[in-house]
Backbone as a printed PyTorch tensor [residue, N CA C, xyz], in Angstrom:
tensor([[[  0.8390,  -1.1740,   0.0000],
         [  0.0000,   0.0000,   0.0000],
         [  0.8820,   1.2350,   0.0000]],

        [[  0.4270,   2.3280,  -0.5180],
         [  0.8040,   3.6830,  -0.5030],
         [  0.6180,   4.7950,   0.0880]],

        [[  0.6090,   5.8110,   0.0740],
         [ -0.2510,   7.0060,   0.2390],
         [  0.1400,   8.1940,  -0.0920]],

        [[ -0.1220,   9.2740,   0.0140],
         [ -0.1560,  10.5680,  -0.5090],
         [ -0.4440,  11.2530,   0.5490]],

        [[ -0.2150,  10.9440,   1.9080],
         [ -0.4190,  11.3590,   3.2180],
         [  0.4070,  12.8460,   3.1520]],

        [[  1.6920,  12.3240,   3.0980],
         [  3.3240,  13.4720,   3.2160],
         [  2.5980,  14.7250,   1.9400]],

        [[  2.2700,  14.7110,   0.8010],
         [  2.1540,  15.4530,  -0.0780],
         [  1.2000,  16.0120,   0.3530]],

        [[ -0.1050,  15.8800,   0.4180],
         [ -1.8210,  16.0540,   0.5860],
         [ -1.4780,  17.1820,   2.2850]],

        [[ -0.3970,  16.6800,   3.0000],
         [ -0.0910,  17.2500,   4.0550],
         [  0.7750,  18.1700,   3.8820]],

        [[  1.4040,  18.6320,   3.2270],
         [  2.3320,  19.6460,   3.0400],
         [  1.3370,  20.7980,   2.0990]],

        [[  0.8010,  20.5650,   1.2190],
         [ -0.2300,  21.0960,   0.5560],
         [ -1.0270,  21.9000,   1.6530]],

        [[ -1.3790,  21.1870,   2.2650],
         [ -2.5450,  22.3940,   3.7280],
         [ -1.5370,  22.5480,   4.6080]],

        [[  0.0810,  22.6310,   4.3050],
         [  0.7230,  23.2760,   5.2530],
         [  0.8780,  23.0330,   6.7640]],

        [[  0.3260,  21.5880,   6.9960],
         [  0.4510,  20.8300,   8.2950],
         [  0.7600,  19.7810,   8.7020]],

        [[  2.0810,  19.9720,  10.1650],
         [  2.5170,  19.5800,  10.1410],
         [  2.2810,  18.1540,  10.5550]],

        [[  3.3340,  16.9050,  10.7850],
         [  2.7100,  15.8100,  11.2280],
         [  1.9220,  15.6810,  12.6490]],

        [[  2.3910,  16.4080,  13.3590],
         [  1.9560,  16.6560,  15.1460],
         [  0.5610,  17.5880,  14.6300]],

        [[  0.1940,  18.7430,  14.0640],
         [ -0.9990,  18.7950,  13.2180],
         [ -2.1290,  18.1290,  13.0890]],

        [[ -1.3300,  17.0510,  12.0230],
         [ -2.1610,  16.1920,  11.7700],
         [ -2.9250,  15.2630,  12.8400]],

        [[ -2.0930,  14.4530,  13.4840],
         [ -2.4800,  14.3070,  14.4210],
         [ -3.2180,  14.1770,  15.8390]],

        [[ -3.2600,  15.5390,  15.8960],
         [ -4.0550,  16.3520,  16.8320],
         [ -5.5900,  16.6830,  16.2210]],

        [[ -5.4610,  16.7660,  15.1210],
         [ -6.3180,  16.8480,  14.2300],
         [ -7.4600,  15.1680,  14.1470]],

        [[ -6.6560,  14.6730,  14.0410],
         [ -7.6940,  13.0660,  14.2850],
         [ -7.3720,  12.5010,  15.8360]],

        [[ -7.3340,  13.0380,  16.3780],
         [ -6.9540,  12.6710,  18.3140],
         [ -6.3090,  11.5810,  18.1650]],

        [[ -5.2080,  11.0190,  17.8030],
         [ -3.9440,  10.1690,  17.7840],
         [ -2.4580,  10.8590,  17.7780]],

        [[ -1.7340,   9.8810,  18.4690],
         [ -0.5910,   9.9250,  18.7270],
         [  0.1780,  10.6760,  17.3780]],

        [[  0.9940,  10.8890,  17.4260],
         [  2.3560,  11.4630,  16.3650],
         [  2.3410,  10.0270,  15.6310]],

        [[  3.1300,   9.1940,  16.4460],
         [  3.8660,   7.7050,  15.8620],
         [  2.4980,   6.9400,  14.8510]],

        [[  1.5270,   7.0960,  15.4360],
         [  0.6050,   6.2810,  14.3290],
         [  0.7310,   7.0390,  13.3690]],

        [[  0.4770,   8.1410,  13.1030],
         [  0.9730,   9.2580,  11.4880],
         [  2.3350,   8.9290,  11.0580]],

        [[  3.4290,   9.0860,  11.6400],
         [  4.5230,   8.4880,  11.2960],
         [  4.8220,   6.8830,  10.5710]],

        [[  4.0280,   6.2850,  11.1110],
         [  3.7840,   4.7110,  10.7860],
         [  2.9600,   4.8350,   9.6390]],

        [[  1.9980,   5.0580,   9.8110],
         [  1.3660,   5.1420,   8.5020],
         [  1.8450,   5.8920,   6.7540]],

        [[  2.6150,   6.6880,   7.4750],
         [  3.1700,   7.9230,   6.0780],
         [  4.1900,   6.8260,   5.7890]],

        [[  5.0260,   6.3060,   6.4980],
         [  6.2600,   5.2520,   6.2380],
         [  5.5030,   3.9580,   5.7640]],

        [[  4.0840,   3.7310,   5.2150],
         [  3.5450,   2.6710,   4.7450],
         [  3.9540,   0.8240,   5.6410]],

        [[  4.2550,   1.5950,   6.8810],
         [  4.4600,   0.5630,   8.2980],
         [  3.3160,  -0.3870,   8.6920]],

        [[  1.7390,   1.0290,   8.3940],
         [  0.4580,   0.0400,   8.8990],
         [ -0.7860,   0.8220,   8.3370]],

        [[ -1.7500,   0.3980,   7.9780],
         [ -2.4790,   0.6830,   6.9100],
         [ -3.6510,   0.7850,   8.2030]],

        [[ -4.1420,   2.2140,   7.8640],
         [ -5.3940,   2.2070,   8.5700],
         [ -6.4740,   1.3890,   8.8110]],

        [[ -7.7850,   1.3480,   9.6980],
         [ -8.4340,   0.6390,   9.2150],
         [ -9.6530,   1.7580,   8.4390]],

        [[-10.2470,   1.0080,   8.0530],
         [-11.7590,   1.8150,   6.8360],
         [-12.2250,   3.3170,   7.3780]],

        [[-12.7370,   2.8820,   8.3440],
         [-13.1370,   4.0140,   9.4860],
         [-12.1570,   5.3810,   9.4970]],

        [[-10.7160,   4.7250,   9.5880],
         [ -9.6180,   6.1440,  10.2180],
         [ -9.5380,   6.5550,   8.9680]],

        [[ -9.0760,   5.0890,   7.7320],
         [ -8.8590,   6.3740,   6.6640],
         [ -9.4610,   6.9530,   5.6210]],

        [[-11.0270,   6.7440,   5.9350],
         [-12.2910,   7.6390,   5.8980],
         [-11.7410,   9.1260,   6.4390]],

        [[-11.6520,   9.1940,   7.6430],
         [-11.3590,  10.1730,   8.7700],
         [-10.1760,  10.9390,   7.8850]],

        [[ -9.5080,  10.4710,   7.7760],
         [ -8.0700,  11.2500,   6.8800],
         [ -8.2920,  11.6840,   5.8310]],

        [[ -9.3270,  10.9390,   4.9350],
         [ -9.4440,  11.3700,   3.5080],
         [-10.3670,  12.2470,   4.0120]],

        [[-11.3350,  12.4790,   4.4960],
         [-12.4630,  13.8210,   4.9110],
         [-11.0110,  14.9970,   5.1130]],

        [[-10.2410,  15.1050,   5.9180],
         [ -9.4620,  15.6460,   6.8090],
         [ -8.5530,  16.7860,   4.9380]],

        [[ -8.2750,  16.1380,   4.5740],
         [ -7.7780,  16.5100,   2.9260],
         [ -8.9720,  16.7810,   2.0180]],

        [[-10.0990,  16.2960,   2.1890],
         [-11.4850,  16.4350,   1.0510],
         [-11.1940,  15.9590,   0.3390]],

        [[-10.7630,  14.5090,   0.3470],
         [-10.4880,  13.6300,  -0.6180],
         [-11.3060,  12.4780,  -0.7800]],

        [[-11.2760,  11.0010,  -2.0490],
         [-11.8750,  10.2220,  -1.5170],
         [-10.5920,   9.3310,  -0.4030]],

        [[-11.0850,   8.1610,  -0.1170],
         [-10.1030,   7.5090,   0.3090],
         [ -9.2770,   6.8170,  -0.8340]],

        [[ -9.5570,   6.5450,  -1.8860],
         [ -8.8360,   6.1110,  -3.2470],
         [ -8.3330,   7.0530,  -3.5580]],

        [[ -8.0830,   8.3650,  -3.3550],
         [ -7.3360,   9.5030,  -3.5580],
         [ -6.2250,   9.6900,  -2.9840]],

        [[ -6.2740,   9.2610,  -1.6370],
         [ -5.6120,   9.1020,  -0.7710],
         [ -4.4300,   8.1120,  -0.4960]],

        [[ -5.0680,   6.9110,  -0.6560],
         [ -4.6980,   5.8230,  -0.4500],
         [ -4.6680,   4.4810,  -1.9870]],

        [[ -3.2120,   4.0430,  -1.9220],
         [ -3.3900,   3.4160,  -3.2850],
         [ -2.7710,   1.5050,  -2.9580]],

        [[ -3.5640,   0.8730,  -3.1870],
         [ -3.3620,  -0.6600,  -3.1900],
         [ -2.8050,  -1.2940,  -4.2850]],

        [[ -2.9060,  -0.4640,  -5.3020],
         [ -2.3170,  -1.2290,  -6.5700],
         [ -0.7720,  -2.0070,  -6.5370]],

        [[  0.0770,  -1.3470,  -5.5100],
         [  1.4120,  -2.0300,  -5.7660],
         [  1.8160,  -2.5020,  -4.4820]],

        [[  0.8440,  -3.5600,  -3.6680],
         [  0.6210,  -3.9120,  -2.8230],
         [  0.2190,  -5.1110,  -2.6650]],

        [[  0.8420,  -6.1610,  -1.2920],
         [  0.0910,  -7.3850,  -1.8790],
         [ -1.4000,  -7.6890,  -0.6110]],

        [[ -1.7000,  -6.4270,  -0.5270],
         [ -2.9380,  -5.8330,   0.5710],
         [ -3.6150,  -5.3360,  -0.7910]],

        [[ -4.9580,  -6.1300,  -1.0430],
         [ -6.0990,  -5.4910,  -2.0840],
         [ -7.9480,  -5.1120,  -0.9460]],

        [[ -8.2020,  -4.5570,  -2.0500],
         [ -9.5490,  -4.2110,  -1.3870],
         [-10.4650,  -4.6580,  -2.3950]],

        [[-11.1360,  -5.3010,  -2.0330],
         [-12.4170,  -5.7090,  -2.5640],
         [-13.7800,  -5.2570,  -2.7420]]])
């Protein structure tokens, strides 16, 4: 899996601790996740893609991954 977390976040000019604070989680889960460490579940990265006004397929990409969505 991928994401467009780091870009989509620099774009609105905020930072990772930002972000963060922004969805009431720790720093390290944003960190983990931008480093493609651990893949949200449906729910959070719903929450993230709202957070950018994105969809979550905007956001988030499975294609070069051996994690698919169905």
């Amino acid at each position: 899996m991928s994401n467009r977390i780091v870009a989509l976040r620099e774009e609105k000019a905020l930072t990772q601790e930002a972000l963060a604070e922004k969805l009431g989680v720790k720093l390290r889960l944003i960190q983990v996740i931008e480093e493609n460490q651990h893949i949200p579940s449906a729910p959070f990265a719903m929450k993230i893609a709202r957070i950018f006004e994105k969809s979550v397929e905007e956001v988030f990409s499975f294609e070069d991954s051996k994690y698919k969505m169905y």
